[in-house]
N, C-alpha and C positions, 0 to 999 in steps of 0.2 A: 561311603557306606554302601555296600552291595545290596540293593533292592529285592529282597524276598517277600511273595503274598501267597506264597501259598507253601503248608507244613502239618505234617499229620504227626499228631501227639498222642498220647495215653495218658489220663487225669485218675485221680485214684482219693477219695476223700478218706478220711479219718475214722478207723473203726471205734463204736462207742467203749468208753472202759468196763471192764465187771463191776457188779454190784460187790459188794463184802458180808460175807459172813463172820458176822461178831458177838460176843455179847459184853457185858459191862462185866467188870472183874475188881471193884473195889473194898476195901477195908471196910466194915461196919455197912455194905449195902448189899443186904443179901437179896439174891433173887435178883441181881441188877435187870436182866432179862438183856434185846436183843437191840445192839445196838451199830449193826451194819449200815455203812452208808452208800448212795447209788452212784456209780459209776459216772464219769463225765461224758457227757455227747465229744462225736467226733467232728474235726476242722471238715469244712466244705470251702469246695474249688470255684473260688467267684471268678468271672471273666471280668475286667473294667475296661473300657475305651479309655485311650487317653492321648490328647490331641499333641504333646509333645513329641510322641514314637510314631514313626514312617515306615515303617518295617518290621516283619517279621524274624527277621534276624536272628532274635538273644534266644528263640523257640529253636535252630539250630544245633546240633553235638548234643542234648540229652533228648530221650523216647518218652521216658514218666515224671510227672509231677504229682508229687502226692503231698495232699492236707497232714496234719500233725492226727495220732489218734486221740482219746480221752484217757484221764487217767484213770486207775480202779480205784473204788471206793474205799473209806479204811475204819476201822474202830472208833467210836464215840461217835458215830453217825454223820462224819467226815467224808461229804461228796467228794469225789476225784475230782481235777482238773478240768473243764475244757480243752480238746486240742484246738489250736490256731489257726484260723481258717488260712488258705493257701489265695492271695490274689493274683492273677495272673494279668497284666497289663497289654493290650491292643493298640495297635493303630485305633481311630475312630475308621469306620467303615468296615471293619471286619463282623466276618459270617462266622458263627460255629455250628459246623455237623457234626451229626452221627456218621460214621466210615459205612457200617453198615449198610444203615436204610436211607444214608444220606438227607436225613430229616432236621429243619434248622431249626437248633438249640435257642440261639437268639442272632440277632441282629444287632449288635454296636454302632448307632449309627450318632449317636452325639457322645461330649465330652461326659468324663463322668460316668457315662451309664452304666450299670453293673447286674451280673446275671448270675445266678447260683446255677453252675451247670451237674455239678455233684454235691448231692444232701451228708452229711457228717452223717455215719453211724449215732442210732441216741445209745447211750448211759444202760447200763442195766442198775435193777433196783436191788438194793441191798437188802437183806434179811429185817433190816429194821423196816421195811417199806410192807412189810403183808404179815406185820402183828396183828392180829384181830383176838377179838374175845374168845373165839374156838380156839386159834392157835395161838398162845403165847409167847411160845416161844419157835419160831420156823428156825430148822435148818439148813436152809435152802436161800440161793439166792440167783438172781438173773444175768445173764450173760447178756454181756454189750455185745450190742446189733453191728453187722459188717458196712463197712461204708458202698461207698459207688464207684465202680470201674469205669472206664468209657473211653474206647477208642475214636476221637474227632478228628476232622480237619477243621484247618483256619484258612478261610479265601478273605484274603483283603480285595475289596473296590472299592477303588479310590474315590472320595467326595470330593467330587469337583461344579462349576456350575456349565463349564463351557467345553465342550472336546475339540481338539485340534486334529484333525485325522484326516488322511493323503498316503500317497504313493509313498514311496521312499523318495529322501531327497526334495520333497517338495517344499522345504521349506520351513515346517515347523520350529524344529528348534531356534529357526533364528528369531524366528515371527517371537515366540515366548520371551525369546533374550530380548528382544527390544522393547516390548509392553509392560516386560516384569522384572524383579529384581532375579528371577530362576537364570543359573549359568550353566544349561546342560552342555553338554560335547558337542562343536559344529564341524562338519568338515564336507569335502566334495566328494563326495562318495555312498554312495546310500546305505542303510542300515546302521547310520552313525548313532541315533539314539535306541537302545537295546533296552531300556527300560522308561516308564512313564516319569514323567518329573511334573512337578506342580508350581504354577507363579500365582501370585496376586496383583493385579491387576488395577491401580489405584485411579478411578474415574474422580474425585475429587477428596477433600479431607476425609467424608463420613461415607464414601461409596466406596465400593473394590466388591471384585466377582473375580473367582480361581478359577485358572486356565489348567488344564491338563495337556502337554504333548505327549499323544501316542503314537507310541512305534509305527513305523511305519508298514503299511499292510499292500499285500500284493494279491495277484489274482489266488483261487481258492485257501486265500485263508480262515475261510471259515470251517474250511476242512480240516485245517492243522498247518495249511503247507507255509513258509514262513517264518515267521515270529506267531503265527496262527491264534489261535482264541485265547491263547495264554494274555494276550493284552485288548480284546475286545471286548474283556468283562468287566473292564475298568471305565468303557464310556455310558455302561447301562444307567449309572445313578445319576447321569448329567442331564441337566436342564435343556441342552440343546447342541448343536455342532455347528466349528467351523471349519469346511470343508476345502481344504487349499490342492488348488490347481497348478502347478508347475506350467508355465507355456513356452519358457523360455527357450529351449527345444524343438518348440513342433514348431514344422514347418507349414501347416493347413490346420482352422480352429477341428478339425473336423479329430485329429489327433487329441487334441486337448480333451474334446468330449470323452472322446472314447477312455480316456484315463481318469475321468471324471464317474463314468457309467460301471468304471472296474470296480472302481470301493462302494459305491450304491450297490451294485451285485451280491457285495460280500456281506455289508449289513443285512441286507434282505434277507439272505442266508442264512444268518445264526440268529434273526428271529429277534425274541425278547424286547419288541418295539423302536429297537435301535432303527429301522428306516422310519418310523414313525416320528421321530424327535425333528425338531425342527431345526432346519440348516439354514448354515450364511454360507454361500458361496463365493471364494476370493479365489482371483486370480494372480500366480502370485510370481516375481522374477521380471518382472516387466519394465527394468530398465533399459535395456539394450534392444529393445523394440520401438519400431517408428507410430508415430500415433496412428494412422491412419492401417496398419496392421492390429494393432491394440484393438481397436474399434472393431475388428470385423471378427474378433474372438469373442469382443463380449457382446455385438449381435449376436453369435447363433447361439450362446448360453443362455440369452437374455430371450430368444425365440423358441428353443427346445424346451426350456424348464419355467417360460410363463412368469418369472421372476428378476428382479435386479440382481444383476452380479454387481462386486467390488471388484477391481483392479486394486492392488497393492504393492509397495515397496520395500522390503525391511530394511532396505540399505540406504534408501533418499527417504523413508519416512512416510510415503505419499499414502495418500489414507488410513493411516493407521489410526488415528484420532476420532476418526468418519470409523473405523471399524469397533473401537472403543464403545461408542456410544451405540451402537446397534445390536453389539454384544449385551450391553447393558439393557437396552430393550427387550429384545429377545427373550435373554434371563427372565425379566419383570414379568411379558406377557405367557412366558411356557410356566410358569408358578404358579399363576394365578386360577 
């Protein structure tokens, strides 16, 4: 299924139905007087999160969604109809704005949750509804009210607890494959995954925390340049980051840094506390390396950044269990 999170739609609720003008018209009751009934309210455009849909997708090939309207009122004092309210179903983690003023409507951010974004037209009242003792008999009755228009967009951000984020090629999608049951696309070549994918991550029967692999990001992508910010708004809701180093390549740790300092650059850049989240640093491709080279990579990472690095393997395994568990920490202490 082709990964969409972002789609601008037009939402359109239900206009209320007319009131009726009537009066009673039966055999042997004279004077029946007025007996109009009011008009039905019109259907409103609910938003629902719902955690089965990943995608934006099915929002795709139509621009409007419109609520059903009310029906009009009728003789014998016969409210119209209700129209049907219109629900429109979400990934969980979807935003809806206003196009305009880009002002957010709600936030989807668990299962279930549900948001009236456009109010139904109400009902107009029928001629029976403003009988009074001065007027007995009104001929006149109220026009149902128009519904709500509204041009949105939908940004999904993906709920995840842990981001996986690195160069291209660094390794991500394999690291996800082998943690979790996710089977994104692997291959030797960078820009192999072109969209986010999600694993879960099972630390024992009653534990797991969701990994996200994002695209892989290059220098100024927080300008656009890239796969660019189109995928950097998906690690904002994450609890934390693990930031994977490719070393396998460099020939001096001094390399590695510098490809390490490129994606810090770019969080920095686009803000919204993403260098603020808390990182795990792995280094990662480290089988074809001599220990005593290994070592002097994660000296100067372990000297520049005041912190432990991991060394990792996704192909022999080697730490990945040691990373499990510090993912899961992590998680614990950035929630709390």
């Amino acid at each position: 299924m082709k990964f969409i999170d972002e789609v601008k739609i037009t939402v359109r609720s239900g206009r209320g139905g007319d009131g009726c003008i009537g009066f009673r018209r039966e055999k042997h009751v004279p004077r029946g007087g007025p007996d109009g009934g009011n008009g039905g309210n019109g259907g409103s455009v609910i938003f629902e999160a719902d955690e089965n849909i990943n995608t934006l997708l099915h929002f795709r090939g139509k621009k409007v969604f419109a609520a059903d309207n009310g029906q009009a009122g009728s003789g014998m004092q016969c409210d119209g109809h209700y129209g049907a309210d219109l629900i429109l179903k979400v990934p969980v983690g979807t935003l809806v704005r206003e196009q305009d003023t880009d002002y957010i409507l709600c936030d989807l951010a668990e299962h279930g949750q549900q948001s009236i974004v456009a109010q139904g037209g109400i009902g107009g009242f029928g001629n029976a509804h403003f009988k009074n003792s001065v007027n007995q008999t009104p001929r006149f009755a109220q026009k149902g009210f128009e519904g709500e228009e509204l041009a949105i967009s939908l940004e999904l951000k993906l709920l995840a607890d842990i981001a996986l984020v690195g160069l291209p090629n660094a390794g991500k999608s394999t690291l996800i494959s082998c943690i979790s049951a996710a089977r994104p696309k692997i291959a030797d070549y960078p820009f192999t995954t072109l969209e986010p994918n999600l694993g879960v991550v099972e630390i024992d029967e009653v534990t797991h925390i969701v990994v996200a692999d994002i695209p892989g990001l290059i220098e100024h992508a927080s300008e656009g340049r890239g796969l660019g910010t189109k995928f950097l708004k998906h690690i904002e809701r994450t609890s934390a980051l693990v930031h994977l180093v490719d070393i396998s390549e460099c020939t001096e740790p001094f390399e590695a840094f510098e490809a390490y300092t490129t994606i810090r650059a770019e969080l920095e850049k686009y803000g919204r506390d993403l260098s603020t989240k808390k990182e795990i640093v792995c280094l990662t491709k480290i089988d074809s390396m001599l220990y005593e080279d290994l070592e002097e990579f994660v000296d100067l990472f372990e000297k520049q950044l005041d912190k432990k690095v991991l060394p990792i393997s996704a192909v022999s395994g080697k730490n990945l269990d040691v990373l499990k568990r510090i993912m899961l920490k992590t998680k614990e202490t950035a929630t709390k």
